[in-house]
ROPARO-896219 format. One record per residue (C-alpha): x, y, z. Coordinates in steps of 0.5 Angstrom, whole numbers. Example, Ala and Ser with C-alpha at 12.3 -4.5 7.8 and 13.67 -1.06 7.14 Angstrom:
2
<r><px>25</px><py>-9</py><pz>16</pz></r>
<r><px>27</px><py>-2</py><pz>14</pz></r>
! end
This chain:
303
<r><px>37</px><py>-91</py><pz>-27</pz></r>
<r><px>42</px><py>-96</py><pz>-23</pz></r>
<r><px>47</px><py>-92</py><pz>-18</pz></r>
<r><px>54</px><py>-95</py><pz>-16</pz></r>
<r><px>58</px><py>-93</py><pz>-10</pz></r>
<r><px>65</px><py>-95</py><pz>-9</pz></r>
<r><px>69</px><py>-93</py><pz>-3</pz></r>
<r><px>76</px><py>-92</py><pz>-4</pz></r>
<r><px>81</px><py>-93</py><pz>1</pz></r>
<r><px>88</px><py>-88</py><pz>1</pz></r>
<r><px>92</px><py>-88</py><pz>8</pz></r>
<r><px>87</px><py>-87</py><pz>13</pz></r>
<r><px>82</px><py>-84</py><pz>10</pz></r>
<r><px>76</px><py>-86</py><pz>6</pz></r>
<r><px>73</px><py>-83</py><pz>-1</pz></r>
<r><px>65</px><py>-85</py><pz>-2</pz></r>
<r><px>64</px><py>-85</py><pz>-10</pz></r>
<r><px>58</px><py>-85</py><pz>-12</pz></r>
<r><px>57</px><py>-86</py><pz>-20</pz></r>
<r><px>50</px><py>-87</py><pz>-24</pz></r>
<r><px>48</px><py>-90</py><pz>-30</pz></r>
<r><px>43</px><py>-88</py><pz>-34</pz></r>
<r><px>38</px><py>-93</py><pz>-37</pz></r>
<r><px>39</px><py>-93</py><pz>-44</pz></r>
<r><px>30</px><py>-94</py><pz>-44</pz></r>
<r><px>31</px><py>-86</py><pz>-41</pz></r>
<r><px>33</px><py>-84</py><pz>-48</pz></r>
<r><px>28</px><py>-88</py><pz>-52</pz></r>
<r><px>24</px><py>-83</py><pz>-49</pz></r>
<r><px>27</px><py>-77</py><pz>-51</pz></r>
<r><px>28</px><py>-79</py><pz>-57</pz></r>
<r><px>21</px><py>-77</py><pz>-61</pz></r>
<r><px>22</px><py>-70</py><pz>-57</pz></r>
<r><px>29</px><py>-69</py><pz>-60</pz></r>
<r><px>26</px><py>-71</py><pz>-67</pz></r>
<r><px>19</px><py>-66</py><pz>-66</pz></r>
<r><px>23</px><py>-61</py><pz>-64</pz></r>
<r><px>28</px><py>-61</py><pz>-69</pz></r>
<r><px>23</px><py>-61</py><pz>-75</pz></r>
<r><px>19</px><py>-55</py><pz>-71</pz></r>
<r><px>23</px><py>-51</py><pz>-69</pz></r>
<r><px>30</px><py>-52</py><pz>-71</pz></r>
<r><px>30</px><py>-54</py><pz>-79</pz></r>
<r><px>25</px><py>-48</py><pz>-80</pz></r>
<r><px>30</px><py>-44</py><pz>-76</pz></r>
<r><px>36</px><py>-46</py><pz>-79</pz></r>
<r><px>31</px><py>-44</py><pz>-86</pz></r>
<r><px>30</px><py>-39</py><pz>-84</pz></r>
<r><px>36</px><py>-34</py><pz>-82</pz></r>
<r><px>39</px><py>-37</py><pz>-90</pz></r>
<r><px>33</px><py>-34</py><pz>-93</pz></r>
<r><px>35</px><py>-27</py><pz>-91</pz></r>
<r><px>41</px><py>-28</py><pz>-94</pz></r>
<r><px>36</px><py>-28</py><pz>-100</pz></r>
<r><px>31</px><py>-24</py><pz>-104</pz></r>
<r><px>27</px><py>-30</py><pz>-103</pz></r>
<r><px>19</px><py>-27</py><pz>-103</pz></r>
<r><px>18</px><py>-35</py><pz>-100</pz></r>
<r><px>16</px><py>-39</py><pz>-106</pz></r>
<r><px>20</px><py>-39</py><pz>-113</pz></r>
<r><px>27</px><py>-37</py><pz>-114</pz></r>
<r><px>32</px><py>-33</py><pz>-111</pz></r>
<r><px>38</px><py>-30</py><pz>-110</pz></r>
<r><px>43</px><py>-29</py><pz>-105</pz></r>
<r><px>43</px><py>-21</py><pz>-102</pz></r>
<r><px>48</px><py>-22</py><pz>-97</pz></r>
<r><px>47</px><py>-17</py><pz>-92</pz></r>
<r><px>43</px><py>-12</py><pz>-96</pz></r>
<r><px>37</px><py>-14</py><pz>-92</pz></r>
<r><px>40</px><py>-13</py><pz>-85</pz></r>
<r><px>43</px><py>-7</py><pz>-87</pz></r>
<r><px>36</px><py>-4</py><pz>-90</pz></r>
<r><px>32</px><py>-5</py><pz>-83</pz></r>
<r><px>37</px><py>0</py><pz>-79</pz></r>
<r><px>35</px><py>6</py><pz>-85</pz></r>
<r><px>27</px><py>2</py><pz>-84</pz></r>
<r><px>23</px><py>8</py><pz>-81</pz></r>
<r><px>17</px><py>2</py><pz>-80</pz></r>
<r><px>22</px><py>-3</py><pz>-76</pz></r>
<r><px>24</px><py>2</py><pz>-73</pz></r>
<r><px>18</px><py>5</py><pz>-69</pz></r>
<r><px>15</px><py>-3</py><pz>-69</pz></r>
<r><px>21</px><py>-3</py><pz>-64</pz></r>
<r><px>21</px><py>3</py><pz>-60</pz></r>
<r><px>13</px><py>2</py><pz>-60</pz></r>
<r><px>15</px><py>-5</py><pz>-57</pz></r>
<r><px>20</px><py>-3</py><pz>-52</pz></r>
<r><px>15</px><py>3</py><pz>-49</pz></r>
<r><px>10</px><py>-2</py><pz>-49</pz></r>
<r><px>14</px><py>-7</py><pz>-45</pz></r>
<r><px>18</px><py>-3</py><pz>-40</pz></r>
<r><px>10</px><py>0</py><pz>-39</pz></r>
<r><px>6</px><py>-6</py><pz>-38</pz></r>
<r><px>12</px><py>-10</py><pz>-34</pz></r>
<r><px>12</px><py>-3</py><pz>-29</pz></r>
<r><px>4</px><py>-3</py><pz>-28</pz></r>
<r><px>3</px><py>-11</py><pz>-28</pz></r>
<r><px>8</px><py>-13</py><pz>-23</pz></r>
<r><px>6</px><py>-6</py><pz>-19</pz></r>
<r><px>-1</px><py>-9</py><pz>-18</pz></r>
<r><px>0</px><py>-16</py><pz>-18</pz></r>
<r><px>6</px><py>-14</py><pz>-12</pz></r>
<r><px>0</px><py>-11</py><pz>-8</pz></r>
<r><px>-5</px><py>-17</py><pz>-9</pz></r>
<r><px>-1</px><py>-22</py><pz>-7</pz></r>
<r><px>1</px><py>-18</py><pz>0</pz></r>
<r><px>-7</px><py>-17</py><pz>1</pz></r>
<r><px>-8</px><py>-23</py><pz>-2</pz></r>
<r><px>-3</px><py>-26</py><pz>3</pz></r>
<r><px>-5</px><py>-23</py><pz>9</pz></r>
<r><px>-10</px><py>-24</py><pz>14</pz></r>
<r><px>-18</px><py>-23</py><pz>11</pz></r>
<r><px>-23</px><py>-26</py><pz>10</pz></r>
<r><px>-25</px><py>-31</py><pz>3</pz></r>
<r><px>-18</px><py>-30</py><pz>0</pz></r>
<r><px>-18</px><py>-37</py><pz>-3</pz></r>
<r><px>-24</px><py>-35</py><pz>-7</pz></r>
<r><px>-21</px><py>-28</py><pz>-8</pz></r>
<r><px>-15</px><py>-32</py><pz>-12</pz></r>
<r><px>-19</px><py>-37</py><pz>-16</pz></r>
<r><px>-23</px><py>-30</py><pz>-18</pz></r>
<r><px>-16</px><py>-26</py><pz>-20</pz></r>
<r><px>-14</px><py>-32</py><pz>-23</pz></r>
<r><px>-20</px><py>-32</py><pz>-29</pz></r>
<r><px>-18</px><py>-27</py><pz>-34</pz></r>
<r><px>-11</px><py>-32</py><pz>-35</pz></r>
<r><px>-15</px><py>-37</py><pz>-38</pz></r>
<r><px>-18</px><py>-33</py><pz>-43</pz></r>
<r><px>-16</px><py>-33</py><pz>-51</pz></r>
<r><px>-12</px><py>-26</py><pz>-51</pz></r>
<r><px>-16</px><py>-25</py><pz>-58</pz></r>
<r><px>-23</px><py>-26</py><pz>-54</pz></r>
<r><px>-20</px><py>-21</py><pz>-49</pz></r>
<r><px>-18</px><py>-15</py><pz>-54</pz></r>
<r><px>-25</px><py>-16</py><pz>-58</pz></r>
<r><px>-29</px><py>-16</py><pz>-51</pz></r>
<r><px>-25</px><py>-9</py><pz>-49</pz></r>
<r><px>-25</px><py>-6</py><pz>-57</pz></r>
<r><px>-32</px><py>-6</py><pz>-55</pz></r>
<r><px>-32</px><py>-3</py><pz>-49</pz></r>
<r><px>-27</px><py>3</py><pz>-51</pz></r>
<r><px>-31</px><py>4</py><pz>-57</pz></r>
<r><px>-37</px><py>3</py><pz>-56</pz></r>
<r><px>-40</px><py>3</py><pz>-48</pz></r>
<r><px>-34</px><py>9</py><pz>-46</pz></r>
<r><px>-36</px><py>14</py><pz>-51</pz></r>
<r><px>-43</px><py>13</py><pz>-50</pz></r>
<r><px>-42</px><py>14</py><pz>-42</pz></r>
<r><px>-38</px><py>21</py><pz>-44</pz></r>
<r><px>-44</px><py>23</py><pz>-48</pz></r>
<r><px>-49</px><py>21</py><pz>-43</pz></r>
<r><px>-45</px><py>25</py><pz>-37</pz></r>
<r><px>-43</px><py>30</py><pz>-41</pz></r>
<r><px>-35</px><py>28</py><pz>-40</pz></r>
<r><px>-33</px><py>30</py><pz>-47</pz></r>
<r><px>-26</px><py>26</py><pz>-46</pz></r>
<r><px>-29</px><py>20</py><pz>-46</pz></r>
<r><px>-34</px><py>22</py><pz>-52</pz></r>
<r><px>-28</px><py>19</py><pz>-57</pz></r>
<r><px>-25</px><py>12</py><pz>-57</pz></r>
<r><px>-17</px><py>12</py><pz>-53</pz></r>
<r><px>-16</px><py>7</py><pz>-59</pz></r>
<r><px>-17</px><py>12</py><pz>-65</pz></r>
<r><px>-12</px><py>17</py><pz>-62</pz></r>
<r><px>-5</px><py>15</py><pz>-65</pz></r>
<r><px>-1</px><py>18</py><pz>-58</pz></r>
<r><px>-6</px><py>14</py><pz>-52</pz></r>
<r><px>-9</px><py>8</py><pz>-56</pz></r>
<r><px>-2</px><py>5</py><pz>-53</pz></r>
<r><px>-5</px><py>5</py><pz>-46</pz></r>
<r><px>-11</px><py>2</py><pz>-49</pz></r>
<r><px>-7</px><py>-4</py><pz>-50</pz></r>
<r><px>-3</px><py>-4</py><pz>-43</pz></r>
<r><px>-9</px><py>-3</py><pz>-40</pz></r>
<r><px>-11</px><py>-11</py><pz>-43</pz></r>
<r><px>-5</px><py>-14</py><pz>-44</pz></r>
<r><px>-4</px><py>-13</py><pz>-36</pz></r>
<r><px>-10</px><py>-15</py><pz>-35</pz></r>
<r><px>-9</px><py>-22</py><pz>-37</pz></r>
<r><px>-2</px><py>-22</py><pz>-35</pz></r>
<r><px>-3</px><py>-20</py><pz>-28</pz></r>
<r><px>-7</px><py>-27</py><pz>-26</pz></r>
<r><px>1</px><py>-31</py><pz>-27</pz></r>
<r><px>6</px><py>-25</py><pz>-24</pz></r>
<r><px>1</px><py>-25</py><pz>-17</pz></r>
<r><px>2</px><py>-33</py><pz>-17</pz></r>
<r><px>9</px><py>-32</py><pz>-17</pz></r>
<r><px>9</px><py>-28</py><pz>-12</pz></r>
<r><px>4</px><py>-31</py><pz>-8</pz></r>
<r><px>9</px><py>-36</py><pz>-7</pz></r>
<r><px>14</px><py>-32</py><pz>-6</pz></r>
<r><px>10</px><py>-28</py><pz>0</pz></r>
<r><px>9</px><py>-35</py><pz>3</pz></r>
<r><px>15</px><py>-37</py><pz>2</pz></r>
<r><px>18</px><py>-32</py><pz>8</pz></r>
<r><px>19</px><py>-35</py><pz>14</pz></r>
<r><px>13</px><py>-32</py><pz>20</pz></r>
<r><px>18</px><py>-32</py><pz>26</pz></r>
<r><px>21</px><py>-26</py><pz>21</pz></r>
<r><px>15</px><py>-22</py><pz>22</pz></r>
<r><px>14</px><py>-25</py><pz>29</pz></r>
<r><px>20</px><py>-22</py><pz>31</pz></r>
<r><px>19</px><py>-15</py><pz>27</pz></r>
<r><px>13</px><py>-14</py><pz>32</pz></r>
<r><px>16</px><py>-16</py><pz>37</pz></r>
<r><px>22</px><py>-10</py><pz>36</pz></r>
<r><px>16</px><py>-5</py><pz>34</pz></r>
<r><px>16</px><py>-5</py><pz>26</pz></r>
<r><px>10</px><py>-2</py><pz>23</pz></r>
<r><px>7</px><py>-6</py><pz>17</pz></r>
<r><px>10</px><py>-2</py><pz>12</pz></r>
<r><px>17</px><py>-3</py><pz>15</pz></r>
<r><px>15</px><py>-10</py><pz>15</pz></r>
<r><px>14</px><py>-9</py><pz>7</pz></r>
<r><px>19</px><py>-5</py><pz>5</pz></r>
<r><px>26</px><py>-8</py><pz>10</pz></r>
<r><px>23</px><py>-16</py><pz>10</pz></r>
<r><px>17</px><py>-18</py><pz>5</pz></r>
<r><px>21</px><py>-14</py><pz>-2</pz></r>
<r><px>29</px><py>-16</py><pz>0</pz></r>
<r><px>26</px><py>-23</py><pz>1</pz></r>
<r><px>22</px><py>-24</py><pz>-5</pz></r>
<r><px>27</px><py>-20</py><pz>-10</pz></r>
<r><px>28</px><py>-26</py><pz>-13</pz></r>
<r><px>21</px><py>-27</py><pz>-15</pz></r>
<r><px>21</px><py>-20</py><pz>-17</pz></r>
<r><px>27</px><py>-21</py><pz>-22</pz></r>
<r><px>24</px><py>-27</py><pz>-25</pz></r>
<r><px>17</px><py>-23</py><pz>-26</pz></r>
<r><px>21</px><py>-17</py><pz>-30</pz></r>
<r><px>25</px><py>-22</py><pz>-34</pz></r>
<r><px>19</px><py>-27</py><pz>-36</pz></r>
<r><px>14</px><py>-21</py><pz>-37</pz></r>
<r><px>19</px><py>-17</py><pz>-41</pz></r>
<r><px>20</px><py>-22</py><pz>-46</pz></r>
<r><px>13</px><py>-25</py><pz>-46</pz></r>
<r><px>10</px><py>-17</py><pz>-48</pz></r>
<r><px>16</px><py>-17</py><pz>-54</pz></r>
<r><px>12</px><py>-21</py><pz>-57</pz></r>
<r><px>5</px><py>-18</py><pz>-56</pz></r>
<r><px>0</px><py>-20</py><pz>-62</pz></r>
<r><px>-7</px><py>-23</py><pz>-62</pz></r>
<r><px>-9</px><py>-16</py><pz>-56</pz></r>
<r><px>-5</px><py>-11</py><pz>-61</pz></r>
<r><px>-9</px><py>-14</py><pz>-67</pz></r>
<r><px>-16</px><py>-15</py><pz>-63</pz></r>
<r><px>-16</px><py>-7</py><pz>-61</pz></r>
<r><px>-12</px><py>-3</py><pz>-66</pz></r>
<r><px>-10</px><py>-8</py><pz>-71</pz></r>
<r><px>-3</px><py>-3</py><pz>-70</pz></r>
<r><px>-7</px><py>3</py><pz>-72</pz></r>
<r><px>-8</px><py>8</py><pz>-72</pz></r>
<r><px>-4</px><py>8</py><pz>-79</pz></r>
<r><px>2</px><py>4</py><pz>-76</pz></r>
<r><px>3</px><py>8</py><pz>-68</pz></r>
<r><px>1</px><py>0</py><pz>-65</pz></r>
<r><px>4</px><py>-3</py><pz>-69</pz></r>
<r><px>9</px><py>-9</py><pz>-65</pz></r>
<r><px>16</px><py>-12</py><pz>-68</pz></r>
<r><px>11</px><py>-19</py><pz>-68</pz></r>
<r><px>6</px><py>-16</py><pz>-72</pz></r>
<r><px>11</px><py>-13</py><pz>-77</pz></r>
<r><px>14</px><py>-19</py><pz>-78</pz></r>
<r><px>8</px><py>-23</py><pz>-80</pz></r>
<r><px>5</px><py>-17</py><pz>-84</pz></r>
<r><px>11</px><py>-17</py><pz>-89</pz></r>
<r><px>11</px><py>-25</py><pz>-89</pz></r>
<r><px>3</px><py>-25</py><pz>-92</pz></r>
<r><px>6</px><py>-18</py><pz>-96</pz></r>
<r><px>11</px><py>-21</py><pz>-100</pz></r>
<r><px>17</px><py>-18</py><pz>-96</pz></r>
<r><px>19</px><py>-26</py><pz>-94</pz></r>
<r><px>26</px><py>-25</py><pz>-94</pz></r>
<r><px>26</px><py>-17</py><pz>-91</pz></r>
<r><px>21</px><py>-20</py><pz>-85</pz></r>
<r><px>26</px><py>-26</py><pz>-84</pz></r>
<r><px>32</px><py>-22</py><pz>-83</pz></r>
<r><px>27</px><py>-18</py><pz>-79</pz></r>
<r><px>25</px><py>-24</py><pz>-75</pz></r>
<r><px>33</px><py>-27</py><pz>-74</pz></r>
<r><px>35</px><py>-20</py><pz>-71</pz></r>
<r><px>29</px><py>-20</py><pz>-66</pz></r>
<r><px>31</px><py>-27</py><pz>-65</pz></r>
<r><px>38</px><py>-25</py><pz>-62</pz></r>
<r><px>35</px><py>-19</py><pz>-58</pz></r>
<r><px>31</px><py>-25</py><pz>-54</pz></r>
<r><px>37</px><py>-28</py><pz>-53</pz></r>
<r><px>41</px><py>-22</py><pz>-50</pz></r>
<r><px>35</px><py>-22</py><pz>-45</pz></r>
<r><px>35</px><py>-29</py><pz>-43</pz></r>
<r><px>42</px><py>-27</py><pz>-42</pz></r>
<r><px>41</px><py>-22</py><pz>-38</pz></r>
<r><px>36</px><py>-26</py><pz>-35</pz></r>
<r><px>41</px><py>-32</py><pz>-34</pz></r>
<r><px>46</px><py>-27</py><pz>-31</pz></r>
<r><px>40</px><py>-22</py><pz>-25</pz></r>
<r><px>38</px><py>-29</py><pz>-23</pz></r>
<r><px>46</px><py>-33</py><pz>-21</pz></r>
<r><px>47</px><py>-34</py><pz>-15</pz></r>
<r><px>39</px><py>-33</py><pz>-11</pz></r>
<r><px>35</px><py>-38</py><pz>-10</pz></r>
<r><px>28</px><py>-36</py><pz>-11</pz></r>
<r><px>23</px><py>-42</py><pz>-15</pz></r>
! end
């Protein structure tokens, strides 16, 4: 990239200008990512939103249906509760992922000893296959809880959480938060360290407790980092999957069952056209959320 200062002179003043030109090798560079991600992303897309218009079952002939297929989800009692049971789901795990990983960062943060070795430790189950996780956890609660509710005589640990229809959703809080805390705790590490220390400093000099300190320094001036968290988290959990399948496999009957997995399901069980029409209007729901990420985090600084 070459840049080019001019000075304009107009009566007594002087205008700097400064004008660059971008090398045309830049975009040779972006060329092969425009070109995959056309063919990755945006054909199939586009492919997509035009057969659910159709009748189409994904291979053989097909028909235009107009919007029959967008109307029949609205008056889908199984649509609609993969989307009542995705909302609750993310609205519950955001809440308990970015309450907990708030509190680790502040502990982690603050003056203890082995803090560094604690971080790598707490970071572990990020880097883990999510589908691992779930088949480690499927064991624990089917398997090793029960027969500890028998051995201590507790007789509500004696049946598996994942066969309940009303509870097994806090099963897959629980995991799903598992392996999203690690990445919301970094976020929020860099935000803690991000504050300015003469802040706290003169906090204490004016006779703050710590907990003034948290609830009137550290949140106000992390807020944005906490924004960031809710948003990113809210719509990463929308799209919750491989954990759903490895625990409950959207049982029992469908109570678990998340929009993603219902999209999937209908394009293996012949509902190619139905499930794509599905998949466009969850489509637009991600981009309302980006919109309102777009909009909540205007104007701050954070990251």
């Amino acid at each position: 990239m070459s840049t080019t200062t001019t000075i304009v002179t107009g009566g007594d003043k002087k205008i700097r200008r400064s004008t660059a030109r971008v090398e045309p090798i830049y975009y040779l560079f972006l060329i092969p990512t425009l070109i995959l991600f056309t063919l990755a992303i945006t054909v199939p897309a586009v492919m997509g939103i035009f057969f659910s218009f159709t009748d189409s079952i994904g291979i053989g002939t097909w028909n235009f249906s107009g919007l029959t297929n967008y109307i029949a989800i609205f008056s889908d009692p199984a649509v609609l509760q993969s989307y009542l049971f995705t909302f609750g789901f993310s609205l519950a795990t955001v809440i308990v992922v970015n309450i907990v990983a708030f509190m680790l960062a502040v502990g982690l943060t603050s003056r203890i000893r082995f803090k560094t070795g604690l971080r790598a430790i707490f970071v572990i189950p990020m880097v883990i296959s999510g589908i691992i996780i779930a088949y480690v956890f499927n064991f624990l609660f089917s398997n090793s809880l029960p027969a500890f509710g028998a051995a201590t005589g507790i007789e509500w640990l004696q049946t598996s959480i994942l066969a309940s229809p009303d509870f097994a959703w806090i099963a897959i809080v629980i995991v799903t938060a598992w392996q999203a805390i690690p990445g919301t705790l970094l976020i929020y590490i860099a935000g803690l360290l991000s504050v300015p220390g003469d802040v706290y400093e003169a906090a204490d000099i004016d006779g703050a407790t710590k907990f003034q300190q948290l609830t009137r320094i550290t949140v106000p001036l992390v807020a944005g980092y906490v924004v960031i968290n809710i948003i990113l988290g809210f719509k990463g959990f929308l799209n919750a999957y491989d954990i759903i399948i490895g625990l409950t496999n959207g049982g029992p009957g469908t109570a678990t069952r998340s929009v993603a997995m219902t999209i999937i399901t209908g394009f293996n069980g012949g509902d190619y056209a139905y499930q794509m029409a599905n998949a466009t209007l969850f489509f637009i729901v991600a981009i309302i959320i980006a919109l309102i990420q777009l909009s909540a985090n205007r104007g701050r600084n954070a990251l």
